[in-house]
N, C-alpha and C positions, 0 to 999 in steps of 0.2 A: 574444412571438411567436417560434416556433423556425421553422426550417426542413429540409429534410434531401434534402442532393444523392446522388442516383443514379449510379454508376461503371457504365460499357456492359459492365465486365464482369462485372455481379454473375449469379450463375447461382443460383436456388432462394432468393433471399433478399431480397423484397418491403416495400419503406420507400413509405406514403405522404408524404406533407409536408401541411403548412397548419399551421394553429396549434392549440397543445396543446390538448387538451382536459380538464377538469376530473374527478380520481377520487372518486369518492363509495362508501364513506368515502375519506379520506385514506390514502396509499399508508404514510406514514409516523407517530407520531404522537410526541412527549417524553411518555417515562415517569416522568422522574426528570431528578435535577439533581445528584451527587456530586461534592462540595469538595471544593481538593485542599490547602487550607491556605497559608500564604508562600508562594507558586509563583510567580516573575516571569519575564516573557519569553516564545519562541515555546516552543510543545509541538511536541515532532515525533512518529517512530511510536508505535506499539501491538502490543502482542505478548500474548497469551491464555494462561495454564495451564486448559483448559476443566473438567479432573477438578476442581481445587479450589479455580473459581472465581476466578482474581486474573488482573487484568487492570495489566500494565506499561505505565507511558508514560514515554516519554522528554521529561523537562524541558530541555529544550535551552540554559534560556536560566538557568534556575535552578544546571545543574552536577550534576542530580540524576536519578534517577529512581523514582518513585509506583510502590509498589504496593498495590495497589485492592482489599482484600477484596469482591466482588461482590454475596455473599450480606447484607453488613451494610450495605454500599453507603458503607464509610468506607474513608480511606489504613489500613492495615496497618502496613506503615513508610516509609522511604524512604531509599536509598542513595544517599550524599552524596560529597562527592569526584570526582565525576567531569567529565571536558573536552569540554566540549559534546555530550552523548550526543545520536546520531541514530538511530540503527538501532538494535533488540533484539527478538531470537528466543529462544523456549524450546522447549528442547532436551529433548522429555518423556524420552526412555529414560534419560540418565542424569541427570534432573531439574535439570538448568545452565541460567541465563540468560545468556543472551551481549549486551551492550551493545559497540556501536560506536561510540568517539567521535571527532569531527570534530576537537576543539582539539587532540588528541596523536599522531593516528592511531591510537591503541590499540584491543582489543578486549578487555574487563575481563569476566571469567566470576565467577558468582555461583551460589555451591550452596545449592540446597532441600534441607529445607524451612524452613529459614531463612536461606537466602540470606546465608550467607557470604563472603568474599572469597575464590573460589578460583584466582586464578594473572590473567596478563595477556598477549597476544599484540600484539606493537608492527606493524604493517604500514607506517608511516609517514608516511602524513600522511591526512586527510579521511576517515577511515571511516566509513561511511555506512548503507546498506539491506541488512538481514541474512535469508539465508532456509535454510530446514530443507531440504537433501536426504536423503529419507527414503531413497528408492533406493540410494545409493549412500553412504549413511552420511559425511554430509560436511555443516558448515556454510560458507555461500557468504557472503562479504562485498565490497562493493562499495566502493575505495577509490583512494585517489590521483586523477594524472590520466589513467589509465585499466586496471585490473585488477581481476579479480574475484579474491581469496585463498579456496583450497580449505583447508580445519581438518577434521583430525582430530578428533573427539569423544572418543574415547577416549584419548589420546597427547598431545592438546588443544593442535596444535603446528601450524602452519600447512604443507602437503606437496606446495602448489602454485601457480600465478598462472596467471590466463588472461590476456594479454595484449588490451585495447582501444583505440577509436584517441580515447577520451576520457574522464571521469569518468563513472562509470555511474549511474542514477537508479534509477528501481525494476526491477527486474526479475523474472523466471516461470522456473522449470521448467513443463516441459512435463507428462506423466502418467506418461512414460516416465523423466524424471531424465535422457533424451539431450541435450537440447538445453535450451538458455538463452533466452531473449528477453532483450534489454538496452535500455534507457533510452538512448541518450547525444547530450544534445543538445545539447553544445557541437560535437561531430563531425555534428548533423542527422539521425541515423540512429537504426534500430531495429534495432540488433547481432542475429543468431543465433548461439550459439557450440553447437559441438560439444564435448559434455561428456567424448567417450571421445578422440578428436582434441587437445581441450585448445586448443583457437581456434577464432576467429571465420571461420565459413564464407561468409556473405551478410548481406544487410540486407534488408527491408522498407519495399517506396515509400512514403515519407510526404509523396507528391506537395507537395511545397513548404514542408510546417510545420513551426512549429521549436517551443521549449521542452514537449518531449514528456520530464513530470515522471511521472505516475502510471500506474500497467498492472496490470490483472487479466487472467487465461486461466482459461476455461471449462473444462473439461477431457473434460468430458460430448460437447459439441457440436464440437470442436476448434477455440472460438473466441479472437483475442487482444484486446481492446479499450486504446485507447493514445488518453489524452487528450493536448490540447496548449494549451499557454496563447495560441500565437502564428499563428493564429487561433483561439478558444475551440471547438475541436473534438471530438468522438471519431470516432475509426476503428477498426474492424473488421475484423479478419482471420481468414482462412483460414490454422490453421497448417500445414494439410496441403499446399496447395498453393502459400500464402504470397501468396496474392491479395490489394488489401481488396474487401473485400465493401461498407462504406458509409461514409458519413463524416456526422455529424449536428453541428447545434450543438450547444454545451453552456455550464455557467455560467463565470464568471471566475476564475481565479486556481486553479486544480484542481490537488489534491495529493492525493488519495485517487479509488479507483473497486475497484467489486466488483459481481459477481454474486452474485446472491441465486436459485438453484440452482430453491428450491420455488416461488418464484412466479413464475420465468422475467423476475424484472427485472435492471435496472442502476442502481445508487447511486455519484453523484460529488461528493464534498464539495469546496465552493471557496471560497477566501477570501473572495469578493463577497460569502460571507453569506446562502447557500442551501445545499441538499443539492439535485441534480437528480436525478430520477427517471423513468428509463425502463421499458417493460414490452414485454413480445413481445407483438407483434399479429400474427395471422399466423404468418407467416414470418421477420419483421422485427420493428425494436424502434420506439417513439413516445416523444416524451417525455412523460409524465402529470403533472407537478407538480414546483412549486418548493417546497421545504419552508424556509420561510423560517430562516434560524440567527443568528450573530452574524459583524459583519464581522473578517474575521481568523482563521475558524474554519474550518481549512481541512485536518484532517490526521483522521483517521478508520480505525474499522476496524467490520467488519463479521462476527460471529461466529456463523456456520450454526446449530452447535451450542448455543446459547443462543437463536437467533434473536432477536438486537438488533444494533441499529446502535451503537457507542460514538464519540463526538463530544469532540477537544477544544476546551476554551473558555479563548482566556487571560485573565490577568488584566487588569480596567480599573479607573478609579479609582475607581470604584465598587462592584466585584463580585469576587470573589476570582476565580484562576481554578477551573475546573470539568471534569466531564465527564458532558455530556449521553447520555441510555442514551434512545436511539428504538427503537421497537416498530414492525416490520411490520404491517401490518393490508391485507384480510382474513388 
């Protein structure tokens, strides 16, 4: 049973409540099942080459990180050496992987198309969630106990620091590349930074919740969605105005969330060992189904262009780890 509380300031944006009700078909469905061989420990992100198909994860726990030919549905190779990779984005224009790792603070770049060792960028400790500024030609890294590092792509050298008042978790460019959305919930907040400014301008209410890990932004609707472990929540924003608009249950342990653009849902992968699934009704979203997964499986990415969900699974004593590839349906 979910339920879903109403803010008196929502304007144009309509949540009933009661309890889910059942999609037929299934919102979601497993297509596939891709080993990922010796793998032990947690898996963290996922980062896409969409042209040629290879999908990166970060082995957090292994030292390592999987790349995942898509079209054969096997590991490719896999890049060893490295200190607790969490974050990795590809960097298509000049075909670079950037891995951010937690054990060294490093950010270790790898050149296509065979992913070579090219160069290393030290920030100092905790490197974490990496994202592509297209706009502004810049990759953004989240690290320490509280800075986001601006990199050059081309010069491949780090040229800035946003200054925050905690370590950052996931965070969004906006459409514009103006502004930031930040994660940081040892500080309880939902940072904005101003990207031409170079700091953090305001926060967003998160009326009382704390461990706000995972964040997707809409870009279409100009919406932010920002789950939280502490109460199992999502909320909803207005980036324009910076209102929220709703606050809905959701599952346990949440480390992933995205919009899926063509069906007008929301996908939130959580440890508990579900994916939740919301869909617009209305003018608002419901939750439609728990897609049942494995407990522990809690880090996810969701690829428009491919339209699949990719799911990591760690390893158990029984099962190698893996990565689950769900199919949208209808």
């Amino acid at each position: 049973m979910k339920h879903v509380t109403m803010l008196a300031s929502l304007i144009g944006f309509s949540i009933s409540g009661g309890a889910c009700w059942a999609a037929d078909p299934p919102p979601l469905v497993v297509e596939g099942k891709m080993a990922l061989g010796h793998v032990s420990g947690r898996i963290d992100h996922f980062a896409i080459d969409t042209d040629r198909r290879l999908l990166f994860v970060a082995e957090l726990g292994n030292d390592s990180v999987g790349i995942i030919d898509l079209k054969e549905g096997k590991v490719l190779r896999r890049l060893t050496g490295l200190r607790e990779p969490q974050g990795v984005a590809f960097h298509e224009p000049t075909r670079t992987l950037y891995v951010a790792n937690a054990g060294d603070g490093s950010v270790r770049l790898y050149q296509g198309p065979d992913f070579a060792p090219a160069g290393s960028i030290p920030l100092g400790a905790d490197a974490d969630n990496v994202r592509i500024d297209l706009q502004r030609n810049r990759v953004v890294v989240g690290y320490g106990n509280g800075a986001l590092a601006l990199i050059d792509p081309t010069s491949r050298k780090k040229v800035g620091d946003i200054s925050l008042k905690g370590h950052p978790e996931s965070f969004q460019l906006d459409e514009t590349g103006s502004r930031i959305f930040v994660n940081v919930p040892d500080a309880r907040q939902i940072a904005v930074v101003d990207v031409g400014a170079g700091r953090q301008i305001s926060t967003l209410d998160t009326t009382g919740a704390r461990s706000n890990f995972p964040m997707a932004f809409d870009a279409e609707l100009h919406r932010l969605v920002v789950a939280f472990r502490s109460p199992n929540r999502l909320m909803i924003f207005d980036t324009k105005s910076g209102k929220q608009e709703a606050s809905l249950d959701t599952c346990g342990d949440a480390d992933d969330v995205f919009f899926d653009g063509h069906r007008h849902r929301i996908y939130v992968s959580c440890g508990e060992g579900v994916i939740d699934v919301l869909a617009a009704i209305g003018n608002g979203y419901r939750a439609i189904a728990d897609i049942p997964t494995v407990t522990g499986a809690r880090t996810s990415l969701f690829a428009p262009a491919l339209d699949r969900l990719y799911l990591g699974v760690r390893a158990t004593p029984t099962q190698p780890a893996a990565i689950w590839v769900l199919r949208p349906q209808p």
